[in-house]
MIVOLUM-722626 format. One record per atom (N, C-alpha, C, CB): x, y, z; residue in three letters. Coordinates in steps of 0.02 Angstrom, whole numbers, plus 50000, padded with zeros to 5 digits. Glycine has a CB too. Example, Ala and Ser with C-alpha at 12.3 -4.5 7.8 and 13.67 -1.06 7.14 Angstrom:
2
506604971650390ala 506154977550390ala 506604983550390ala 505654977650452ala 506424988850354ser 506844994750357ser 506455000250394ser 507044997050286ser 
REM end
This chain:
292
546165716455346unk 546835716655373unk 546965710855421unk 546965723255407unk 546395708755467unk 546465703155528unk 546495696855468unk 545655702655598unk 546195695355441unk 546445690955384unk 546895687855367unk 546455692555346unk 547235696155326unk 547905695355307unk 548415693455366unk 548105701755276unk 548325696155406unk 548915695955454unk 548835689455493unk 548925702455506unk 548275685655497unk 548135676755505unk 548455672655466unk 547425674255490unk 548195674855395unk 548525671355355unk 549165670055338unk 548345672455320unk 549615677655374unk 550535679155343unk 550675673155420unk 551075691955351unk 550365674255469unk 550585670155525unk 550505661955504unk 550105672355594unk 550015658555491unk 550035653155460unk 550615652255406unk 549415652455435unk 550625656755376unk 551125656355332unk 552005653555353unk 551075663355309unk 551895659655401unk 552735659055445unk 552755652755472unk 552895664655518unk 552215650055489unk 552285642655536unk 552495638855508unk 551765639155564unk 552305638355428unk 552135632755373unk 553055633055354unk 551385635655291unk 553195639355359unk 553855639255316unk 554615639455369unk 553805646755261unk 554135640955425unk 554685637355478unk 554825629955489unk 554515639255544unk 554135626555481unk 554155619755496unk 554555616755423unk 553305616755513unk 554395621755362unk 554715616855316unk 555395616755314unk 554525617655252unk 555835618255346unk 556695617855366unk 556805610955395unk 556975623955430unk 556245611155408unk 556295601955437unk 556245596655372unk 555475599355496unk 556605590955403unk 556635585955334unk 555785583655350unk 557395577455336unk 555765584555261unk 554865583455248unk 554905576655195unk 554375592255197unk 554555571955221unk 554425566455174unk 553875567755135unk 554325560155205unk 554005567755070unk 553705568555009unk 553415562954980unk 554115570954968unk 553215558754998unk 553005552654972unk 552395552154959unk 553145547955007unk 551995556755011unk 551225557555015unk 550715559754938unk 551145564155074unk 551375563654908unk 551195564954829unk 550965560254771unk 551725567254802unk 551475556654784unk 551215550154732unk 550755545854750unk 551725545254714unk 550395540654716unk 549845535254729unk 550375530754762unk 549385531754656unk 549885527754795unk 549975523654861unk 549965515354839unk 549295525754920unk 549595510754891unk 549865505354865unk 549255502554835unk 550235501154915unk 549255495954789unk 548495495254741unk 548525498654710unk 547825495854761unk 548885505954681unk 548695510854631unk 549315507254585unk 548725520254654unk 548925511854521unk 549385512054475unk 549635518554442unk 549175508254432unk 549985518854394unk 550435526654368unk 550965522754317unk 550985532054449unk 551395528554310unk 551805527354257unk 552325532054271unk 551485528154190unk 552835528454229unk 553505530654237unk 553685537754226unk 553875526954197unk 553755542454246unk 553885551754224unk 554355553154206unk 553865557254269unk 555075550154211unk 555695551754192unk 555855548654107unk 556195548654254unk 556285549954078unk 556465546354017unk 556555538954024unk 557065549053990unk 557215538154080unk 557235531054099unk 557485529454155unk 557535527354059unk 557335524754182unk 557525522854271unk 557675513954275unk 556645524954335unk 557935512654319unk 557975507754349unk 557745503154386unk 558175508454361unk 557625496854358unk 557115492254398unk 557755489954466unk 556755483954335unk 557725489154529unk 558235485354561unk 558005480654601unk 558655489154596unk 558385476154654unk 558245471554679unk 558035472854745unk 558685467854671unk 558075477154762unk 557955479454839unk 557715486054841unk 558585479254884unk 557455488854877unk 557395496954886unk 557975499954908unk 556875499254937unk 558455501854863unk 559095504354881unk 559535505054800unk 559465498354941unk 559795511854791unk 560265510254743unk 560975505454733unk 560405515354735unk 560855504154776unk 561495497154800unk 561135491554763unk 561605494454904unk 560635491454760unk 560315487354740unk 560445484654667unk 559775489454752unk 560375476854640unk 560435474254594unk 559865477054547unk 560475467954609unk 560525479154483unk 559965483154422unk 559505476554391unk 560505487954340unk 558655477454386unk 558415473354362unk 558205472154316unk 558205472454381unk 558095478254293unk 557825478954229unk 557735488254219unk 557035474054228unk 557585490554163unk 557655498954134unk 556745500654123unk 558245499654033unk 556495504854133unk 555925506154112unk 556055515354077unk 555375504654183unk 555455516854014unk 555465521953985unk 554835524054002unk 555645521653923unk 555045531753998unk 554365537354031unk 553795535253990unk 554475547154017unk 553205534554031unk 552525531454024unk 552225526154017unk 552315532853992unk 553045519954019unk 552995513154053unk 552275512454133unk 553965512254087unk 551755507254113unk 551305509654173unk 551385503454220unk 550435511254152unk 551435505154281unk 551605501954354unk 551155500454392unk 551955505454394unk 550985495854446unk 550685495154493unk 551075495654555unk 550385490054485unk 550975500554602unk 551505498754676unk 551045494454717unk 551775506754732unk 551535489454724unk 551225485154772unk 551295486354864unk 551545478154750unk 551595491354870unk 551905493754925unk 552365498554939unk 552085490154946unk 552295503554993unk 552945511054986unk 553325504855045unk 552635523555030unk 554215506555018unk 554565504755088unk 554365508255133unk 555265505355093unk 554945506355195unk 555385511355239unk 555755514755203unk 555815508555288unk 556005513655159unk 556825514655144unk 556705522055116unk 557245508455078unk 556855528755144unk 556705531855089unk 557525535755068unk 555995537255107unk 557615540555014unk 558205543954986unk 557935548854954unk 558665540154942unk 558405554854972unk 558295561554944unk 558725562354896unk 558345566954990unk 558505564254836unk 558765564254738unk 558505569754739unk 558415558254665unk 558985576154723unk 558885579854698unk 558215585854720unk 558935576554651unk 558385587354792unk 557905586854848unk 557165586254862unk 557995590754872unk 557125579954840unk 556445575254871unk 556575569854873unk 555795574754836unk 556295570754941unk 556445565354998unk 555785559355006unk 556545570055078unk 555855555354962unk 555375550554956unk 555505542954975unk 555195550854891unk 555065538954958unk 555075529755001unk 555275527754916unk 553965524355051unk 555635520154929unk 555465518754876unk 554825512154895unk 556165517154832unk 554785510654823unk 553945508454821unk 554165497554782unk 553265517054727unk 553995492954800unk 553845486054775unk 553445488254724unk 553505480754825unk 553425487154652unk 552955487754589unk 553215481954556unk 552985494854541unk 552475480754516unk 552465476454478unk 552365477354397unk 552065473254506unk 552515478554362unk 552715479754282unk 552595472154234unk 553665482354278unk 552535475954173unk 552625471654122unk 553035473354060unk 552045469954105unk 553545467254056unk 554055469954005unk 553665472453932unk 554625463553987unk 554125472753886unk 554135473853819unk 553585466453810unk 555035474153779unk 554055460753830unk 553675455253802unk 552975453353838unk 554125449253804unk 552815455853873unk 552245453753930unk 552465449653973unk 551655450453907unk 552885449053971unk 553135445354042unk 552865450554120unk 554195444854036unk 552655448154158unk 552595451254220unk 552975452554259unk 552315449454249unk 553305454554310unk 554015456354321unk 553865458954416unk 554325463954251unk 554295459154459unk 554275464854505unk 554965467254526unk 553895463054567unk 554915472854557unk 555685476954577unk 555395481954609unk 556245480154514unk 555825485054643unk 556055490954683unk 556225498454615unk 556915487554735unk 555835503954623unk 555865511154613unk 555775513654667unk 555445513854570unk 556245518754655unk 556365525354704unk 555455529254666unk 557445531754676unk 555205531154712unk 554625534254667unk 554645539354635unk 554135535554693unk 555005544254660unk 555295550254632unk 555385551854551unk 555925550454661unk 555485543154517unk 555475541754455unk 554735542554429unk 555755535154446unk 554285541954455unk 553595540654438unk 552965547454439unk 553405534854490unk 552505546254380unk 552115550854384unk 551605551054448unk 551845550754326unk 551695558654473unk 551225560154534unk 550555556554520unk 551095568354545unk 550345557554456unk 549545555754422unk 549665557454358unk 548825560154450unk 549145554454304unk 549155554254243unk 548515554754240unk 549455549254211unk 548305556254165unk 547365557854146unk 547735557554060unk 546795569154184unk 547345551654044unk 547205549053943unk 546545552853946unk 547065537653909unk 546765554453887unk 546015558553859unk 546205555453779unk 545965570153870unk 545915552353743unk 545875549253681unk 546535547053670unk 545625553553626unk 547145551153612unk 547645545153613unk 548175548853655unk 547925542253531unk 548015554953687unk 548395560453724unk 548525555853804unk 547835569053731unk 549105557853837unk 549135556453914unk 549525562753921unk 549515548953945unk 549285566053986unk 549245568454033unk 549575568154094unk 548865567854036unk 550205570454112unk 550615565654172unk 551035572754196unk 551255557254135unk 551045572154270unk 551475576354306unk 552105572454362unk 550935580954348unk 552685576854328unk 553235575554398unk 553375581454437unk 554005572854376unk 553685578054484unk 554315581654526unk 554855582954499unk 554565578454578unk 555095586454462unk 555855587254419unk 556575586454491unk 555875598254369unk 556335591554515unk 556655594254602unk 556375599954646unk 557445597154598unk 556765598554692unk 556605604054743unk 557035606654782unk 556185602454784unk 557165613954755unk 557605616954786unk 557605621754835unk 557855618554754unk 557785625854865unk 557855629554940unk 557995636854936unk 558465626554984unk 557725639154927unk 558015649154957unk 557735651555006unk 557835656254905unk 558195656955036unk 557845659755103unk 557305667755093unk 558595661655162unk 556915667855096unk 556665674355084unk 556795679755121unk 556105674255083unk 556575684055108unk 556635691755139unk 556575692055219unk 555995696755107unk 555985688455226unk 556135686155305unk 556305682655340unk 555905685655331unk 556675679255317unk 557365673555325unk 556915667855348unk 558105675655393unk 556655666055303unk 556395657755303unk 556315655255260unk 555885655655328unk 556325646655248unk 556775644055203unk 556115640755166unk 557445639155234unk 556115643055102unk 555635642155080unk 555795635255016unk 555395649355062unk 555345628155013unk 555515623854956unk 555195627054889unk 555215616254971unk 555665625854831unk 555335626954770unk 555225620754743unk 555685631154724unk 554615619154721unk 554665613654693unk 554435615954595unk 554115607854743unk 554905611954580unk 555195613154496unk 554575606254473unk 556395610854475unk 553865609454445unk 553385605354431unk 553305601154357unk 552875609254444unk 553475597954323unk 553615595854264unk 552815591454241unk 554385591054269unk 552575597354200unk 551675593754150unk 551975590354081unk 550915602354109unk 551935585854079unk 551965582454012unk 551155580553965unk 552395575154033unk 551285581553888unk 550935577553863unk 551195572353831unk 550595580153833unk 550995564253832unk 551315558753781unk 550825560353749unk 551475550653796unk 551175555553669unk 550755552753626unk 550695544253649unk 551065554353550unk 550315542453595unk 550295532853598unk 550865528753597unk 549945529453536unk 551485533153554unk 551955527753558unk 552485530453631unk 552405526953471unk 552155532553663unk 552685537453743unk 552985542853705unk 553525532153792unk 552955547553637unk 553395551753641unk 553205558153659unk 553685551753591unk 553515563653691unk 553455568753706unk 553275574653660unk 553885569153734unk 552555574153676unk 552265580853623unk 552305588853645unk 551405579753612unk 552355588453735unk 552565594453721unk 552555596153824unk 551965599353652unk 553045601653846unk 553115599053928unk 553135605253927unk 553715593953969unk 552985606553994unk 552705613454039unk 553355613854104unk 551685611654083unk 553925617454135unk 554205616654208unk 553765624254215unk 555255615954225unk 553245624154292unk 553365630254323unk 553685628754428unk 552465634954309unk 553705633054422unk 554265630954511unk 553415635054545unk 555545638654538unk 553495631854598unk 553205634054657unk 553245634554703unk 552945633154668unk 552915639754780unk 553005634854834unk 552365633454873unk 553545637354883unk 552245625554856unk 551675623454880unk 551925619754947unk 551275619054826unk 551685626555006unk 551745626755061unk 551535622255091unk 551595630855079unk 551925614955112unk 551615609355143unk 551125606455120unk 551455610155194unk 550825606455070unk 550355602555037unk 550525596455039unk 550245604354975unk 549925590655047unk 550315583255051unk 550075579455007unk 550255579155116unk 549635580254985unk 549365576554918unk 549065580354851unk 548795572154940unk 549395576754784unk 549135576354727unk 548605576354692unk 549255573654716unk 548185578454663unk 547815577454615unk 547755580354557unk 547415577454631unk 547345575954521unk 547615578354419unk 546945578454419unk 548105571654341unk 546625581254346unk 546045581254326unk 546275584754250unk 545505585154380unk 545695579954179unk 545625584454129unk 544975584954116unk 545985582954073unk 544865592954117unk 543885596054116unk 543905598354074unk 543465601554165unk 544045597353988unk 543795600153932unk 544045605253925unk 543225600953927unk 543995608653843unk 544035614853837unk 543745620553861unk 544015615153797unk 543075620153895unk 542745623853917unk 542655631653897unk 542875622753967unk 542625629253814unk 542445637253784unk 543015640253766unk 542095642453836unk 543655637753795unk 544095642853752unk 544445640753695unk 544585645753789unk 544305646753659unk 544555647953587unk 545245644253586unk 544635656253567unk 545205640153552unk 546135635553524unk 546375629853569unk 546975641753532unk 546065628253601unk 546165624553661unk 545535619353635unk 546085629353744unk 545945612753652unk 545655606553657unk 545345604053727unk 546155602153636unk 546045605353772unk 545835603053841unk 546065606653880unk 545995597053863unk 545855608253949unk 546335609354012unk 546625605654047unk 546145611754053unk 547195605154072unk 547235601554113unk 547415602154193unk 547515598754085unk 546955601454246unk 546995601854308unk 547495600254349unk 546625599654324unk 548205603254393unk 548505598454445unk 548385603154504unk 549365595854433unk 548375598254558unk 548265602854617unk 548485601654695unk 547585603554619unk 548965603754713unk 549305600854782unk 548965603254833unk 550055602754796unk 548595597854886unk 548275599654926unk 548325598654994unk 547875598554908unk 548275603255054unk 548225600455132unk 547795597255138unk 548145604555184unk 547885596355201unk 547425588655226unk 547455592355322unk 548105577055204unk 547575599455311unk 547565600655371unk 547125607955384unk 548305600455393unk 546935610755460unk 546555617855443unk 547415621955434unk 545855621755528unk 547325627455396unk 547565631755388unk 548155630755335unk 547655633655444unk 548275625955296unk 548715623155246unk 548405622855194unk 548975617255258unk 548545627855158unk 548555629855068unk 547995623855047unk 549535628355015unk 547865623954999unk 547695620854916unk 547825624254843unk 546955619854910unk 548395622554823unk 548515626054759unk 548225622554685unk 549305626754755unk 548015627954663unk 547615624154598unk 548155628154537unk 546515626754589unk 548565621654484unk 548705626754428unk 548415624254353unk 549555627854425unk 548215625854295unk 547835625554249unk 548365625554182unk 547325631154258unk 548285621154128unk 548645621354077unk 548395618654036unk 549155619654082unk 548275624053973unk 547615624653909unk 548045619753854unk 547405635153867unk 547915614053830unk 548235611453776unk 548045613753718unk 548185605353775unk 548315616053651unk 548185616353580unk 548435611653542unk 548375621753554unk 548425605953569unk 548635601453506unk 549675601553502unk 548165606353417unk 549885607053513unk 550675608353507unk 550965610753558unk 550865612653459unk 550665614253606unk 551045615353677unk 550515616953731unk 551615621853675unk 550865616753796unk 550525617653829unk 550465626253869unk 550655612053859unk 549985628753887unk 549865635253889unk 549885637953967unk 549215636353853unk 550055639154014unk 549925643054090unk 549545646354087unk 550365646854124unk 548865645154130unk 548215647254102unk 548185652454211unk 547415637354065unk 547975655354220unk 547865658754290unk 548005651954328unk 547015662654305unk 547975652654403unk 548085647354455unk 547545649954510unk 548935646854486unk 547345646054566unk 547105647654628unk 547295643754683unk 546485647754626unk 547035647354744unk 547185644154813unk 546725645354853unk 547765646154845unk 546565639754890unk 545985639054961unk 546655637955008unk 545255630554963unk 546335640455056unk 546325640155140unk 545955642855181unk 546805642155168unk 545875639255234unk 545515639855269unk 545445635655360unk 545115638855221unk 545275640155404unk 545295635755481unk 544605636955499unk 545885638955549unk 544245630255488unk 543505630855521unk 543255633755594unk 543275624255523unk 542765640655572unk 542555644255633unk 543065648955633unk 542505640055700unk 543445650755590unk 544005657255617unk 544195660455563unk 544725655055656unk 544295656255492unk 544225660155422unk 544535656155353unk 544665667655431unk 544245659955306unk 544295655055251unk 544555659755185unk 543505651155237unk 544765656455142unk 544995661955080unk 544755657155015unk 546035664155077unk 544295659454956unk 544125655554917unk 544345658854863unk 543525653654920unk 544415653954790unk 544695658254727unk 544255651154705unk 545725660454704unk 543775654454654unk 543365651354600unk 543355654954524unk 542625651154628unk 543625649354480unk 543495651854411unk 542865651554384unk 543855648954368unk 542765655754337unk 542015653554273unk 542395654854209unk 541125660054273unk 542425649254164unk 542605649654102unk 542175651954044unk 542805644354090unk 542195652553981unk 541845655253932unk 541095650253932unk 542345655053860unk 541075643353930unk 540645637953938unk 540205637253971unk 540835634053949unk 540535642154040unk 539895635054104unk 539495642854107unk 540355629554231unk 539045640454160unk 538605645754157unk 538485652854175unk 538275643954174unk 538385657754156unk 538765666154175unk 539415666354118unk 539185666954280unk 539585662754095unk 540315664154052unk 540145668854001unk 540665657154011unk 540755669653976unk 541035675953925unk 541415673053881unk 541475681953958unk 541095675753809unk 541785671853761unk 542305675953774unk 541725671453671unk 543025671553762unk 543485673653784unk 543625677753838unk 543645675253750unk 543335677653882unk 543575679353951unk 543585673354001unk 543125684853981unk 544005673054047unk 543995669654127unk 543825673854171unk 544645666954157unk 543465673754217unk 543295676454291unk 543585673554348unk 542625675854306unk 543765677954394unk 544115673054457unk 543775677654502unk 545085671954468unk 543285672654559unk 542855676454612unk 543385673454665unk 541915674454622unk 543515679854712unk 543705678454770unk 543555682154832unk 544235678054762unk 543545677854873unk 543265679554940unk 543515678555001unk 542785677054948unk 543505681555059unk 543875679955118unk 543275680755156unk 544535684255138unk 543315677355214unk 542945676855275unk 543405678055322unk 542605670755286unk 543095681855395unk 543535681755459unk 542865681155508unk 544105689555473unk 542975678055563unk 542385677655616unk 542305682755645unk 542425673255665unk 541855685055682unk 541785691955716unk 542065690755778unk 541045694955723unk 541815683655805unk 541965680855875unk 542055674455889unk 541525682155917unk 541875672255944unk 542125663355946unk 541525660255936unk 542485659956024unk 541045664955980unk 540575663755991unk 539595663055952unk 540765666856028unk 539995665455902unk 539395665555848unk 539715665755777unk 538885672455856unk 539115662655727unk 539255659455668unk 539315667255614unk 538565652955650unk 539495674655635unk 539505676455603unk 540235680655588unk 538985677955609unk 540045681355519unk 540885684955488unk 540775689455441unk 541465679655448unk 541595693255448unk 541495698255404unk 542015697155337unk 541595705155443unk 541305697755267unk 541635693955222unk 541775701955175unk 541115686455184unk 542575699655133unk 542565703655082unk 542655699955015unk 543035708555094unk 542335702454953unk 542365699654883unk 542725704854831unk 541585698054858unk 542965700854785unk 543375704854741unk 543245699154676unk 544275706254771unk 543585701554603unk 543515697254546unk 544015700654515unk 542815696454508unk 544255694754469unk 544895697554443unk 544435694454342unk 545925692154491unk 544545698254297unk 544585697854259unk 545085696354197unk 544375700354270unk 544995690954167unk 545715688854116unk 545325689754039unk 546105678554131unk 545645691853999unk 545555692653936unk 545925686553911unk 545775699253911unk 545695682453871unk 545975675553830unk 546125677953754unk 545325668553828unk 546655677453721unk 546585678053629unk 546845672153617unk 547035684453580unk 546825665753626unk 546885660653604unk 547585659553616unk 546645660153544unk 548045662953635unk 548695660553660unk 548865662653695unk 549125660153635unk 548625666653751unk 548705668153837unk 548215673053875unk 549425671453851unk 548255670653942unk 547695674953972unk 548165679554005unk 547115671054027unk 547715685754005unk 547975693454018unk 547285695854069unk 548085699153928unk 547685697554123unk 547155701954191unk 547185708554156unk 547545702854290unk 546725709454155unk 546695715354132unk 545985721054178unk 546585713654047unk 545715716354218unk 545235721054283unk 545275719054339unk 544485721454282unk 545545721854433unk 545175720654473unk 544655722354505unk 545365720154492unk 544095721854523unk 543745723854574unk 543535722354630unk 543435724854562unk 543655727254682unk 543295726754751unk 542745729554765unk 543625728854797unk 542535723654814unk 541725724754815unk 541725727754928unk 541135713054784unk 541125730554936unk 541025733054993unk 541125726655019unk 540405737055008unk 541205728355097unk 541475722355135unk 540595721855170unk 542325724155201unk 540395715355185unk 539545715655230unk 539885706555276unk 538395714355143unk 539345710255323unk 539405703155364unk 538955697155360unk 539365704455432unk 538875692155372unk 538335686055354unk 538555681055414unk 538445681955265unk 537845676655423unk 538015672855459unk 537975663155409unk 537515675055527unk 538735663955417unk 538875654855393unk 538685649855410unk 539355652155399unk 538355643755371unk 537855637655408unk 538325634155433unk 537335632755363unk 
REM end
């Protein structure tokens, strides 16, 4: 219960502070990186500004280098991002540079043979919840291209990834499940104690993409932690066609010593090759341990 009631308080903080204007920029790759275009089509301009002289058009999965985030930033469709100096290459190979709003651009991408892998920001919109705080949804858009950029097949789920400030993608194989080629990993993460990490999962078959379970870490070192770990059919302990999700909470006993009182639980998913279904929880006795 001391846990829970840590955790709803972190919570309230996270979603009070987010009423405040939040720069979103931290999501996308930075400068020296590269990515690719996420929208259908956007605008090259002359300046960081839509005032700006149109320079040229780029199409979704056009790939970029930012050579730099402005100052300048503008909120489209609510995210509030910089735009970014990139450097491109036309149709003809010509080399090129201009100003994008980044907002146009994939958070991260992952090729796996002639497949790409790419996530946007569609938008982000606002409702107040039950306890009157204003919570962002962000409307998450998974794409797969083919080789020539066309769209084989796109995923929107909304979330609210509570202040999370950075991105990451990953693709880890099929890992045993039946009809599935690949997974693919995205995951919005803090960079602070007590601020989320959301992990969400999406099973490719070749023709669409699948919403496979999700998880979340948090945690404030020395005071408590919340873990969610999968085991797929593959790795080791697995089950054909099943997923496992171990989860665990820690709370400290005191300030003063390294020990806590942990509770474990596992959630069980049944897989038939075109969606996972919970179908067991269990709780386990609560015991205390001392953490290195």
């Amino acid at each position: 219960m001391k846990i829970k009631l840590m955790f709803f308080f972190l919570l309230c903080q996270c979603l009070s502070y987010s009423q405040e204007e939040f720069n979103h920029s931290g999501y996308w790759p930075q400068e020296n990186e590269e990515t690719i275009v996420g929208v259908k089509n956007c605008y090259i301009r002359s300046e960081p500004s839509t005032s700006g002289l149109l320079l040229d058009s780029l199409q979704m999965g056009s790939k970029v280098k930012i050579l730099r985030t402005t100052e300048n930033l503008q909120k489209i469709k609510g995210i509030n991002t910089n735009w970014a100096e990139i450097q491109y290459r036309t149709s003809r190979g010509d080399l090129k540079l201009g100003y994008i709003w980044k907002g146009f651009l994939a958070l991260g991408f992952v090729s796996v043979g002639e497949e790409r892998y790419l996530t946007t920001i569609a938008k982000i919109t606002q409702k107040t919840n039950k306890d009157n705080y204003t919570e962002n949804i962000f409307h998450i858009a998974t794409t797969v291209l083919n080789p020539e950029n066309e769209v084989l097949a796109e995923k929107v789920i909304t979330k609210n990834v509570i202040e999370s400030r950075y991105f990451q993608s990953k693709a880890i194989g099929g890992l045993g499940m039946d009809n599935l080629s690949n997974i693919y990993r995205i995951s919005f993460n803090g960079e602070a104690c007590g601020v989320p990490s959301y992990y969400f999962y999406f099973g490719w078959n070749g023709k669409e993409l699948i919403e496979l379970p999700e998880k979340m870490e948090v945690g404030d070192a020395g005071v408590f932690y919340h873990s969610e770990t999968f085991l797929f059919p593959k790795e080791p302990g697995g089950k054909p066609n099943f997923i496992f999700k171990d989860i665990e909470d820690a709370e400290a006993v005191d300030d003063t010593s390294e020990l806590y009182d942990i509770s474990k639980s596992k959630e069980t998913y049944t897989w038939d090759g075109k969606k996972a279904t919970l179908i067991k929880t269990q709780k386990f006795k609560k015991f205390r341990k001392t953490l290195d």
